[in-house]
C-alpha positions as CSV (number, residue, x, y, z in Angstrom):
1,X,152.7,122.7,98.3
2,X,154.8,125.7,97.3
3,X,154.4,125.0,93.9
4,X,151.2,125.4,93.6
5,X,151.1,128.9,95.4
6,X,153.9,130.1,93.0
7,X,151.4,129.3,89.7
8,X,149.3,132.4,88.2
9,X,146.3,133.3,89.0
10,X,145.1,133.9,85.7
11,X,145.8,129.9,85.1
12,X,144.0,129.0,88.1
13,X,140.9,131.2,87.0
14,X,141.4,129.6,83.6
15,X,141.2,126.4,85.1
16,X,138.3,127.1,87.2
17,X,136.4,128.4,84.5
18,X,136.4,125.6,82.4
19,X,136.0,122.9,85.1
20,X,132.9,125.0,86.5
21,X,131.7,125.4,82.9
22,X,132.2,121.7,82.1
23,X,130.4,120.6,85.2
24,X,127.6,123.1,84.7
25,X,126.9,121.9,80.8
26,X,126.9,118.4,82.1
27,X,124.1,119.0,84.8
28,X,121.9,121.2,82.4
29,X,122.5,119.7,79.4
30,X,121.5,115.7,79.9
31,X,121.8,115.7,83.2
32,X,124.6,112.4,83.4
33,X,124.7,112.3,87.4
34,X,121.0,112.5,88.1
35,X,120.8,109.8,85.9
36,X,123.3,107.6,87.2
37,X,122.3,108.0,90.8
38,X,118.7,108.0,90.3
39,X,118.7,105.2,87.8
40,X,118.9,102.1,90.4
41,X,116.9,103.8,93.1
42,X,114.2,104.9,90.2
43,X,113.8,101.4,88.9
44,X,113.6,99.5,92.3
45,X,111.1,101.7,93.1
46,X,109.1,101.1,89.8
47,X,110.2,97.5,90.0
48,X,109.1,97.0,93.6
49,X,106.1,100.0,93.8
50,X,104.6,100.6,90.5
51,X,104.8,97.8,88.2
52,X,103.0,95.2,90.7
53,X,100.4,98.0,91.3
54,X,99.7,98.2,87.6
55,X,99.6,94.8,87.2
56,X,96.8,94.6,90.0
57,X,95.2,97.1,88.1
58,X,95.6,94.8,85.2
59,X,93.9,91.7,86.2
60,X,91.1,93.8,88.4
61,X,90.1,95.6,85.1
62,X,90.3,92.4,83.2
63,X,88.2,90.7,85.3
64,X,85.5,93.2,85.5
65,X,85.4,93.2,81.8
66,X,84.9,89.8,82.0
67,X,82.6,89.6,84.4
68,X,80.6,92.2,82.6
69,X,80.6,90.1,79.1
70,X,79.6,86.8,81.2
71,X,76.3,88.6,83.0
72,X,75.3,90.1,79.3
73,X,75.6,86.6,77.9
74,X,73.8,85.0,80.8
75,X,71.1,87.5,80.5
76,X,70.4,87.3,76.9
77,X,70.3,83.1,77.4
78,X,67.5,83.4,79.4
């Protein structure tokens, strides 16, 4: 534990610097953490939330459209 006491403080500052500068560039840049912590949780939630919503959105617009092209056709048979 002396020994690192006894180093310079210019070193240290040095040190500092870069690490704070590194770690800085790497959450404004492409932010690498928020990404690797927020991809699992992000894509169970679409996986779980979103995408079966949009598929119920899907198949209620579908049939609808369908429903609508069966009553024109059923009206112009008459």
């Amino acid at each position: 534990m002396d020994r690192v006491f006894r180093l310079d403080i210019k070193i240290i500052f040095i040190i500092f610097a870069i690490l704070d500068l590194f770690c800085i560039a790497m959450g404004m840049g492409v932010p690498i953490f928020c990404i690797l912590f927020g991809f699992p949780i992000g894509w169970l939630f679409l996986m779980i939330f979103i995408s079966p919503f949009l598929q119920l959105l899907t198949t209620i617009f579908t049939s609808y459209l369908t429903l609508l092209k069966w009553l024109k056709n059923n009206k112009t048979a008459r």
